[in-house]
C-alpha positions as CSV (number, residue, x, y, z in Angstrom):
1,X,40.0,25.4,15.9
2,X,38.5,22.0,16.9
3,X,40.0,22.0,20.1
4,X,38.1,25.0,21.0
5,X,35.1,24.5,19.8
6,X,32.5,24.5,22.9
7,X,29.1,22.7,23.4
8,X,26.1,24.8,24.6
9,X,24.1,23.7,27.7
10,X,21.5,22.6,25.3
11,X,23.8,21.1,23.1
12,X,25.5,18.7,25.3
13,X,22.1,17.6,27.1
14,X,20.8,16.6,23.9
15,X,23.8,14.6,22.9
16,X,23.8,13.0,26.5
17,X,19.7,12.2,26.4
18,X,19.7,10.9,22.4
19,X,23.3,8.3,24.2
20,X,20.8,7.5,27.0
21,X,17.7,7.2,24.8
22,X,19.5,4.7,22.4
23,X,20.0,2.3,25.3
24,X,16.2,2.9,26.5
25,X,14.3,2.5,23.2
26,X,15.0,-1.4,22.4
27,X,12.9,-2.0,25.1
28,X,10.0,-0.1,23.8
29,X,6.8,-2.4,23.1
30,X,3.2,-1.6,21.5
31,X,-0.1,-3.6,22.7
32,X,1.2,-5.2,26.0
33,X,0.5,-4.2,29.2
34,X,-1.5,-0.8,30.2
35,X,-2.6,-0.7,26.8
36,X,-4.5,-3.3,26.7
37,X,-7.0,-1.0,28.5
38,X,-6.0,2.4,26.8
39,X,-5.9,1.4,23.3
40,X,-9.1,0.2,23.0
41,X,-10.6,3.5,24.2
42,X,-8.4,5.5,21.3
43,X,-10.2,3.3,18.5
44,X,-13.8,4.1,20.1
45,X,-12.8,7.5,19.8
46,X,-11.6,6.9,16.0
47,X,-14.7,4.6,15.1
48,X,-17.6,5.1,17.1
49,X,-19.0,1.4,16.6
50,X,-15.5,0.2,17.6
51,X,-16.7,-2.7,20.2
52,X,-19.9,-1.3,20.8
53,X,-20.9,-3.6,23.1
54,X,-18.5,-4.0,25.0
55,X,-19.1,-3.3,28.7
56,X,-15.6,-1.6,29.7
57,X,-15.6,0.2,26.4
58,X,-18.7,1.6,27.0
59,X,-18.5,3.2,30.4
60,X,-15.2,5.3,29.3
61,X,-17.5,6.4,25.8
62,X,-17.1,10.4,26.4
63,X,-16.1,13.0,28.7
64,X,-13.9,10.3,30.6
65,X,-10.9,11.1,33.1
66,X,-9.0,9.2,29.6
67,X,-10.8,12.0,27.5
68,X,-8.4,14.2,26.7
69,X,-5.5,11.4,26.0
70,X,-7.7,9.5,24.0
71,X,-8.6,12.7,22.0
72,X,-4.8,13.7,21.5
73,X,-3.5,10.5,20.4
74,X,-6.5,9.6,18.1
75,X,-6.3,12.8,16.5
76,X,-2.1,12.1,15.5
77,X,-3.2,8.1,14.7
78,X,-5.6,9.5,12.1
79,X,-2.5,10.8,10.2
80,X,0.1,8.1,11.1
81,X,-1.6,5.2,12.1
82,X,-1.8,4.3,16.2
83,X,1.8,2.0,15.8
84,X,3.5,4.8,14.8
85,X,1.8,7.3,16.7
86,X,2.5,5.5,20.2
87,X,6.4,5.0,18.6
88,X,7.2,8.8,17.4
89,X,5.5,10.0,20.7
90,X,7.0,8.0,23.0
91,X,10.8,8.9,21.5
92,X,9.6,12.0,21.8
93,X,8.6,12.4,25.4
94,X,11.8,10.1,26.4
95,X,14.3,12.3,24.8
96,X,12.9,15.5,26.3
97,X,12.8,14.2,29.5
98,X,16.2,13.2,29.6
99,X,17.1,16.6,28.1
100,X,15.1,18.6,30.6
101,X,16.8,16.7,33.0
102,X,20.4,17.2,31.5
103,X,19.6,21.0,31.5
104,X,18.4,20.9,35.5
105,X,21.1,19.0,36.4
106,X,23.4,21.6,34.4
107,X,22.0,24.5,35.9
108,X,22.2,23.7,39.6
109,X,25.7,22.4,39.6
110,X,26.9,24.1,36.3
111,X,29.0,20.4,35.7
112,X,28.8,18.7,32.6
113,X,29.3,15.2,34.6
114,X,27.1,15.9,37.3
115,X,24.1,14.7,34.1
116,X,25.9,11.8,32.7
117,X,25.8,10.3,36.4
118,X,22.3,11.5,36.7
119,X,20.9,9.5,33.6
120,X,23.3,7.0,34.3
121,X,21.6,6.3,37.5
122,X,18.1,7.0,36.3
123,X,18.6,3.9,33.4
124,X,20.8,1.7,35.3
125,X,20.8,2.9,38.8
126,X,19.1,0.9,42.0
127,X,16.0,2.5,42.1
128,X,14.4,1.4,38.5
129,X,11.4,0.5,37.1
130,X,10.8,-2.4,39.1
131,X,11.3,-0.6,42.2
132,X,10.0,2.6,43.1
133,X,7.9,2.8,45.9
134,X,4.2,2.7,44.6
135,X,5.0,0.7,40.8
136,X,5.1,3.8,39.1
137,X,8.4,4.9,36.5
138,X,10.8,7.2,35.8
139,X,11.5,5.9,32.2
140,X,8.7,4.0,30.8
141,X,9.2,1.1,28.2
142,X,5.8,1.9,26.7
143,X,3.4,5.0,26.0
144,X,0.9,5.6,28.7
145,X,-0.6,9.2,29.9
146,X,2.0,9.7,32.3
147,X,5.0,8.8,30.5
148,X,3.8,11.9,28.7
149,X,3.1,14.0,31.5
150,X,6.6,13.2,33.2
151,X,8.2,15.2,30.5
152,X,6.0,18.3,30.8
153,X,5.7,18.1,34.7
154,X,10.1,17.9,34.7
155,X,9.8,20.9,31.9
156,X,7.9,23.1,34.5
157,X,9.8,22.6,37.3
158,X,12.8,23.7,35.0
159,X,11.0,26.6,34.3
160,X,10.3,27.3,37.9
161,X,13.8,26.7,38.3
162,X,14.8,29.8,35.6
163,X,11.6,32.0,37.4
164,X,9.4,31.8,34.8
165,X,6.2,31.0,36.7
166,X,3.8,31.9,34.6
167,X,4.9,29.9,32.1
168,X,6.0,26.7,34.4
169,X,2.1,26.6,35.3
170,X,1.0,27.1,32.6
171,X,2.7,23.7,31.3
172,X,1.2,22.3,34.8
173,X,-2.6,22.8,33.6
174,X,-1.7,21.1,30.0
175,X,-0.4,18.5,31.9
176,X,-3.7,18.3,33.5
177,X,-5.3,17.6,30.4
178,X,-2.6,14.5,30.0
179,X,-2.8,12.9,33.5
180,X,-5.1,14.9,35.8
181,X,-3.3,13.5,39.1
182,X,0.4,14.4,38.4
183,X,-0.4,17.9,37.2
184,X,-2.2,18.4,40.4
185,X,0.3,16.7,42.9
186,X,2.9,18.5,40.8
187,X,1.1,22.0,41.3
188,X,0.5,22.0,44.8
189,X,4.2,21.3,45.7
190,X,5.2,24.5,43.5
191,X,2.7,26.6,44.6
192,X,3.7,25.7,47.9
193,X,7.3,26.5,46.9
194,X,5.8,29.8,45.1
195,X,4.5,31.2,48.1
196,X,7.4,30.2,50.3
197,X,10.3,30.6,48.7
198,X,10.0,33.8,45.9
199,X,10.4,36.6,47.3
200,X,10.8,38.0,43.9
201,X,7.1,38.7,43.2
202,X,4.4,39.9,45.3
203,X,1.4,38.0,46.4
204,X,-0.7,39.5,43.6
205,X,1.7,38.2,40.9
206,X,1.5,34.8,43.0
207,X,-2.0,34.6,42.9
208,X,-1.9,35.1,39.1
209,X,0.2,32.7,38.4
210,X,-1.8,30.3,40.2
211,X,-4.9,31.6,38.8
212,X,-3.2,30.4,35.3
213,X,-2.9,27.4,36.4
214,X,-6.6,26.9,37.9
215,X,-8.3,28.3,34.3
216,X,-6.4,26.0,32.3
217,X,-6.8,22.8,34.6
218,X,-10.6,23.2,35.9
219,X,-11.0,22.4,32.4
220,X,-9.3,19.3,32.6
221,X,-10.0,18.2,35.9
222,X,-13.8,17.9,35.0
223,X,-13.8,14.9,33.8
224,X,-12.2,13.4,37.4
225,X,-14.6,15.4,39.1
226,X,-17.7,14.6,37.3
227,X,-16.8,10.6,37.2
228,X,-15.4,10.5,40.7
229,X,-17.5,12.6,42.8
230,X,-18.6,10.2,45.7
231,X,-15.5,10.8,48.1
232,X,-17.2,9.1,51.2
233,X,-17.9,5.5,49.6
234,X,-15.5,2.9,51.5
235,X,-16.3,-0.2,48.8
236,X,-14.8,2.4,46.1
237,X,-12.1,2.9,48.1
238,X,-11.4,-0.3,48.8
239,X,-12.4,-1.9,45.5
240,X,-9.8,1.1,43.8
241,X,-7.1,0.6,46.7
242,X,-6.7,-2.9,48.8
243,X,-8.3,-5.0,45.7
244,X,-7.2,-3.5,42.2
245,X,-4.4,-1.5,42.9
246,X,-2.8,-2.1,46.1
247,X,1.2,-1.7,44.3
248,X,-0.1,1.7,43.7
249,X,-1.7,3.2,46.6
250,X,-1.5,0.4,49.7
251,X,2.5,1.3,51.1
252,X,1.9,-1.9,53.5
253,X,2.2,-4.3,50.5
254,X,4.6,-2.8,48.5
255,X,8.1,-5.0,48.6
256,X,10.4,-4.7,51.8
257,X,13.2,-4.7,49.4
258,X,12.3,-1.7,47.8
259,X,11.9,-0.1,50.8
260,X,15.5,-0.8,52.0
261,X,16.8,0.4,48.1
262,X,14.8,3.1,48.7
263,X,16.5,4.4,52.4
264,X,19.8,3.2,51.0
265,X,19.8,6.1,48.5
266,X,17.9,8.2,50.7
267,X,21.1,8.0,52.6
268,X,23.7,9.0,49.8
269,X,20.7,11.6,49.5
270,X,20.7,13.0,52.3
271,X,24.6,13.2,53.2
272,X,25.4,15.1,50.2
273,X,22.7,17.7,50.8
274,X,24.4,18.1,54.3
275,X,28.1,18.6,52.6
276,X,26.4,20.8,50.2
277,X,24.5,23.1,52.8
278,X,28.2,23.3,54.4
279,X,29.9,24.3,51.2
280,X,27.8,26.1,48.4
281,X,24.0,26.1,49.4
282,X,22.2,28.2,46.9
283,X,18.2,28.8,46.3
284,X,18.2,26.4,44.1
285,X,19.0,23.9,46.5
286,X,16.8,25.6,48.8
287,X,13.6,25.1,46.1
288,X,14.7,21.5,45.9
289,X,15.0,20.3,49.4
290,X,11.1,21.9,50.4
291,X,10.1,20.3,47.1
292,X,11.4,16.8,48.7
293,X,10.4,17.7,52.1
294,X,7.0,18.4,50.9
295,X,7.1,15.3,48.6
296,X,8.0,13.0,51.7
297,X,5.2,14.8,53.7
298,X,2.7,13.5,51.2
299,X,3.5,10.2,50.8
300,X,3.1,10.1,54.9
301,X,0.0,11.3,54.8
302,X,-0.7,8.7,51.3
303,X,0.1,6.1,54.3
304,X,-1.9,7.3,56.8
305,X,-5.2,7.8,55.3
306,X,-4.5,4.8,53.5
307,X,-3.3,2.3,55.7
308,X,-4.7,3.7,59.1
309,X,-7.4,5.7,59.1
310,X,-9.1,5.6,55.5
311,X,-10.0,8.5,53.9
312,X,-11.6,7.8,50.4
313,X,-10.6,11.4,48.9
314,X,-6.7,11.0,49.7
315,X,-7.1,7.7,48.4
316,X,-8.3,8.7,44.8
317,X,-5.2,11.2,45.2
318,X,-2.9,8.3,45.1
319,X,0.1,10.4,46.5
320,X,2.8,7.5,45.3
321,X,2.4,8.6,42.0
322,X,5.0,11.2,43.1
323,X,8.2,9.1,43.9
324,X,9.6,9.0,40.8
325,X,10.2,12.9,41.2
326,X,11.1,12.2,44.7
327,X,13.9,9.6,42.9
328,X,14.6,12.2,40.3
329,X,15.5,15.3,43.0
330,X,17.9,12.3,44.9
331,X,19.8,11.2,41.7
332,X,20.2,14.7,40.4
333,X,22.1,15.7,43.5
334,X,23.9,12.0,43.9
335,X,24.9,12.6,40.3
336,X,26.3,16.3,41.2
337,X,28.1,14.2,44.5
338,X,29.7,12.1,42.4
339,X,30.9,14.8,39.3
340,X,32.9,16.8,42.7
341,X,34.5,13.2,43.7
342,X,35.3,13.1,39.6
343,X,36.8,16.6,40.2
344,X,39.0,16.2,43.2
345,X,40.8,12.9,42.1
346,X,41.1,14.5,38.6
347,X,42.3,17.7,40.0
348,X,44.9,15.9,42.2
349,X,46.6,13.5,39.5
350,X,46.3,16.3,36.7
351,X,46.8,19.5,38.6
352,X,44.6,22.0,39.9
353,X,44.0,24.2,36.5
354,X,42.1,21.0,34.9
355,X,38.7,20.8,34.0
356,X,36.8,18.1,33.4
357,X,34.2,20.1,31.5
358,X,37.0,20.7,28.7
359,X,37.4,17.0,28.1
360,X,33.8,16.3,27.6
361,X,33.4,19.1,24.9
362,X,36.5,19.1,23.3
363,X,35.2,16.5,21.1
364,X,31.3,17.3,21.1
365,X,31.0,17.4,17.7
366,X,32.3,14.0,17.0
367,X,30.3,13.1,19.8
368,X,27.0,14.0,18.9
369,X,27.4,12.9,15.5
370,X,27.8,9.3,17.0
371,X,24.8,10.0,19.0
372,X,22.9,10.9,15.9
373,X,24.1,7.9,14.3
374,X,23.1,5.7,16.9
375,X,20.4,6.8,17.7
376,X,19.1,6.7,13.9
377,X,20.1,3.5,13.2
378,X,17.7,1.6,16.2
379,X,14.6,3.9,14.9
380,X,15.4,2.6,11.2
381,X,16.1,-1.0,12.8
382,X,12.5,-0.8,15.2
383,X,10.3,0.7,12.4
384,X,11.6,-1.1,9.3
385,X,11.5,-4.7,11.5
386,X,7.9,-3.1,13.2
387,X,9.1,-4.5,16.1
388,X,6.7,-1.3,17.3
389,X,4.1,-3.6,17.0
390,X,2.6,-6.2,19.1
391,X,4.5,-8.9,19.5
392,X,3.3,-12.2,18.7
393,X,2.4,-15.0,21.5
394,X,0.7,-18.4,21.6
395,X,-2.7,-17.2,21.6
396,X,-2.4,-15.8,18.1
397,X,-3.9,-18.4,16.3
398,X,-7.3,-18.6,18.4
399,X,-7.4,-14.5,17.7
400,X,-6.9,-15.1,14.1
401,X,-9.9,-17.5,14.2
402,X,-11.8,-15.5,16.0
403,X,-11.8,-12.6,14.2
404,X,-12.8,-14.5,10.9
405,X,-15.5,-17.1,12.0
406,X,-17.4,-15.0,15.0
407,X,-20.0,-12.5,14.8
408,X,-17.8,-8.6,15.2
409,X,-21.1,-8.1,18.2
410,X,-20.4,-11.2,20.0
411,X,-19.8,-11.3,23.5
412,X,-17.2,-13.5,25.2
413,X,-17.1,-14.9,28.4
414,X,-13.1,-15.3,29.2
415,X,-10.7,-15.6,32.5
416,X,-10.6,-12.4,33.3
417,X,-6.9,-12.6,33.6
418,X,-6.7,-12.7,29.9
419,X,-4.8,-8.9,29.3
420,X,-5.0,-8.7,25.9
421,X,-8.3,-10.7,24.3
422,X,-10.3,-7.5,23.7
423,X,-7.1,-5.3,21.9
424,X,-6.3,-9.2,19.9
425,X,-10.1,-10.9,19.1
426,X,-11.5,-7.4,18.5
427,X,-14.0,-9.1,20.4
428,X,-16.2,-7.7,22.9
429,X,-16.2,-9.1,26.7
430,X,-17.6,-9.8,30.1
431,X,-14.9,-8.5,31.7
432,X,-11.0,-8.5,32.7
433,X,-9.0,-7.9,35.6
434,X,-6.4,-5.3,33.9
435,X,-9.3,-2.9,32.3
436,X,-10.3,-1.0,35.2
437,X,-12.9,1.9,34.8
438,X,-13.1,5.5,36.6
439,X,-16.7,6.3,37.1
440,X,-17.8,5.6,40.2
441,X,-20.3,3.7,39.2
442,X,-18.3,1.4,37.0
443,X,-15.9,1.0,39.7
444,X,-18.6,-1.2,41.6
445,X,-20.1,-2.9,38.3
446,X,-16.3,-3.8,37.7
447,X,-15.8,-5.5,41.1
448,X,-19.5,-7.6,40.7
449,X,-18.5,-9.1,37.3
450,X,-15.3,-9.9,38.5
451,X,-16.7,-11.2,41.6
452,X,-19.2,-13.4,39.5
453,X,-16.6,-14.7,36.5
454,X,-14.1,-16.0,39.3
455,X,-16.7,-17.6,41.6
456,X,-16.3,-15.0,44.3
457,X,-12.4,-15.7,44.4
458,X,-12.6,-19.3,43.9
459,X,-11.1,-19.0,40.2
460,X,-12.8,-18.8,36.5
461,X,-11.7,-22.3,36.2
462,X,-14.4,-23.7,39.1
463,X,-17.1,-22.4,37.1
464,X,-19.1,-25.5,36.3
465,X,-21.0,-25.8,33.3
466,X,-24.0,-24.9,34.6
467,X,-22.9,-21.2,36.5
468,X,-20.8,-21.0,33.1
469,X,-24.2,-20.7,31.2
470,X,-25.8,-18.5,33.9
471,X,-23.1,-16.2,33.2
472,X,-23.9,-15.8,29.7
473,X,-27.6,-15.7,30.1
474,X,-26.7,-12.5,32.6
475,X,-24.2,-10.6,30.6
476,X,-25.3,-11.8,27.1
477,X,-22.2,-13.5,26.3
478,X,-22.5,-16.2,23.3
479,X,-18.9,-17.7,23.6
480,X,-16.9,-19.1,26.1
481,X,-13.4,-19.2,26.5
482,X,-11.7,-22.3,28.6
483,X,-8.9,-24.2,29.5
484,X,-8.8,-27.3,26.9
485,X,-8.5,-29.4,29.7
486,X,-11.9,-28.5,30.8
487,X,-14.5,-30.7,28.5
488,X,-18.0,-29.1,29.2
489,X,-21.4,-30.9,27.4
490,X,-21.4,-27.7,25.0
491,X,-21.0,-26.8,21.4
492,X,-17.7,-26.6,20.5
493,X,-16.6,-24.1,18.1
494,X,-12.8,-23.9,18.0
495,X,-10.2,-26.2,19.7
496,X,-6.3,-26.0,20.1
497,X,-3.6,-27.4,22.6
498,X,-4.3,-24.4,25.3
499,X,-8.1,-23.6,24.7
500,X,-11.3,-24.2,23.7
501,X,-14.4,-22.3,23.0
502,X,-17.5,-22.8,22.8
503,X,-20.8,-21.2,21.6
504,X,-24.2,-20.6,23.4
């Protein structure tokens, strides 16, 4: 009987995602990086005196473009804590992805190796985390908005795939609520594919289906359009483009190299779609070669009106933000390539009435209880070492003293390229480079204080006493952070190997 027990679809891409998961979630880390500027806006929205005055704090306090994010995740913090919370979710959304991916992968090619290769790729392949054209991820070693809206955005397209459009937009205006951009770049390629492509409803049904979408999102899009309404401003633009985020949205200064990894798989890409448009095209393929197309087309005219001729509005659209998916449709179908090269040598050495597909269930039961296991064991190992929280680092002690002998309303003046003082003092400050604000406003206020706390590009660390002092008087800081080797004529409150601070 074991022999012929079979895995479902669903089955196997859950065993495959929870193997691939395992290997993903050691990596995970809480307090580093982009949180250092989300996190902080989730415990204002727990406690409403949480930093109160701090300036970058402040100018996401209500209906924010981080709103809705901050809302959901404060809400499951209340009952779990915000460690936990981040943890649970983020297993959460990287398992489903992975399955949602399995399950595509399974229902264009109908192989169950075409979505080992596929995840295989997408965890170790040559087009990772490091290198995607624009900085953004496919699998994320942290919880941010879109490592939650990747999930949904896959899970709609997956839906699309199995023509249920209703409910595939649908999932596109939640997403909108998660990471306003992605649900919208994501929409407008499957509309586009909606009209073109099914010929299975009639434009009112179309329409509908869109009009779904456009109830549910307007709601979540107000926040972008309230905060980001001046589309003409050029110091926005560039403030937003050349000078904060140029990995993101300026393709001139992203790395040559991941250019060339980038055409290299293109390559692969492209040749098997040729074979396959030779051998078994289907509408599937059809849907997934207009969605690239379309995908490509956008990130041309992300260049353009970036680059070239600058148009603020296309900026703020930052169209990089959908190479990942344009990584995800190549490695689906190099995955599928390589499952029919599998097939032939197999078929040749074991004789043409083998199947691969009966080797990898044959034993799926044994399989997915090592999965489990696995899988089980790192969650028990991360949460019972909290290794899910932040880790620890040299400027621990300083935060520790802070927090005990400062005022919790004092202000600190502190080189802004300092991530994590405001999540690690609970202190607030001046300002930092990695906390960057939407509003329009704030986009400009952001760019003066850092213009002012590095001397106008010189460097914090050129400040002389005096302009250090003018800075306080301006921004009604009381502290300043330094460089130990910096002795100013000052009151000095707290001294180690690294820093020193002193009080106004």
């Amino acid at each position: 009987m074991g022999t012929d027990i079979k895995l479902t679809e669903i089955g196997f891409a859950i065993l495959i995602s929870l193997l691939f998961a395992s290997v993903v979630i050691p990596s995970y880390s809480f307090g580093t990086s982009n949180h250092n500027e989300q996190i902080p806006i989730i415990l204002r929205t727990m406690d409403e005196k949480y930093l109160e005055n701090d300036w970058f704090v402040n100018q996401n306090d209500g209906f924010s473009p981080r709103y809705y994010y901050s809302i959901l995740m404060a809400s499951i913090a209340g009952q779990l804590g915000l460690p936990i919370a981040f943890y649970v979710i983020y297993i959460t959304s990287l398992v489903s992805l992975l399955t949602i991916i399995s399950l595509i992968s399974l229902d264009l090619f109908k192989s169950y190796f075409a979505p080992i290769v596929t995840l295989s790729l997408i965890v170790y392949g040559p087009i990772t985390i490091r290198n995607i054209l624009g900085g953004d991820w496919l699998i994320y070693n942290l919880l941010i908005p879109a490592s939650i809206a990747l999930p949904l955005t896959v899970l709609s397209t997956y839906f699309f795939l199995k023509k249920k459009f209703y409910l595939a937009f649908i999932i596109l205006g939640i997403v909108t609520f998660v990471h306003p951009l992605e649900g919208l770049l994501i929409t407008c390629i499957l509309a586009l594919c909606l009209l073109i492509l099914v010929k299975s409803i009639d434009i009112i049904k179309k329409t509908f289906c869109l009009g779904v979408y456009a109830i549910i999102a307007c709601v979540a899009l107000l926040p972008v359009i309230t905060f980001s309404s001046n589309i003409q401003n050029l110091q926005i633009f560039e403030v937003i483009t050349s000078i904060r985020h140029p990995h993101h949205y300026c393709p001139f200064s992203f790395p040559l190299g991941n250019y060339i990894i980038f055409l290299e798989v293109f390559a692969v890409f492209l040749g098997l779609i040729l074979w396959k448009a030779k051998t078994n095209w289907s509408d599937k393929d059809t849907l997934f070669s207009l969605f690239f197309s379309t995908g490509i087309g956008l990130l041309v005219i992300g260049t353009i009106f970036v680059e070239v001729l600058p148009v603020p509005l296309i900026g703020k659209l930052q169209l990089f933000r959908l190479a990942p998916y344009l990584v995800l449709v190549m490695y689906l179908y190099i995955g599928y390539g390589a499952s029919q090269a599998v097939k032939i040598f197999l078929t040749k050495i074991r004789g043409p009435n083998y199947k691969l597909s009966d080797n990898v269930t044959q034993y799926s039961n044994v399989l997915l209880l090592v999965g489990l296991v696995f899988v089980t064991l790192i969650f028990v190992n991360v949460v019972f070492n909290t290794s899910y929280l932040p880790a620890t680092g040299p400027r621990d002690p300083m935060y520790d003293w802070i927090k005990l002998h400062t005022p919790e309303d004092a202000i600190f003046l502190i080189d802004p390229s300092i991530e994590d003082f405001r999540l690690r003092a609970e202190r607030a400050i001046v300002i930092d480079w990695k906390a960057f604000p939407f509003r329009d406003e704030a986009v400009i206020g952001w760019w003066k204080r850092i213009q002012d706390v590095t001397n106008h590009g010189k460097g914090y660390n050129t400040l002389d006493e005096t302009e250090l002092a003018a800075l306080c008087e301006r921004y009604e800081a009381s502290f300043i952070l330094i460089k130990s080797t910096s002795d100013l004529n000052l009151t000095t409150a707290y001294e180690d190997a690294n820093y020193r601070i002193y009080s106004i």
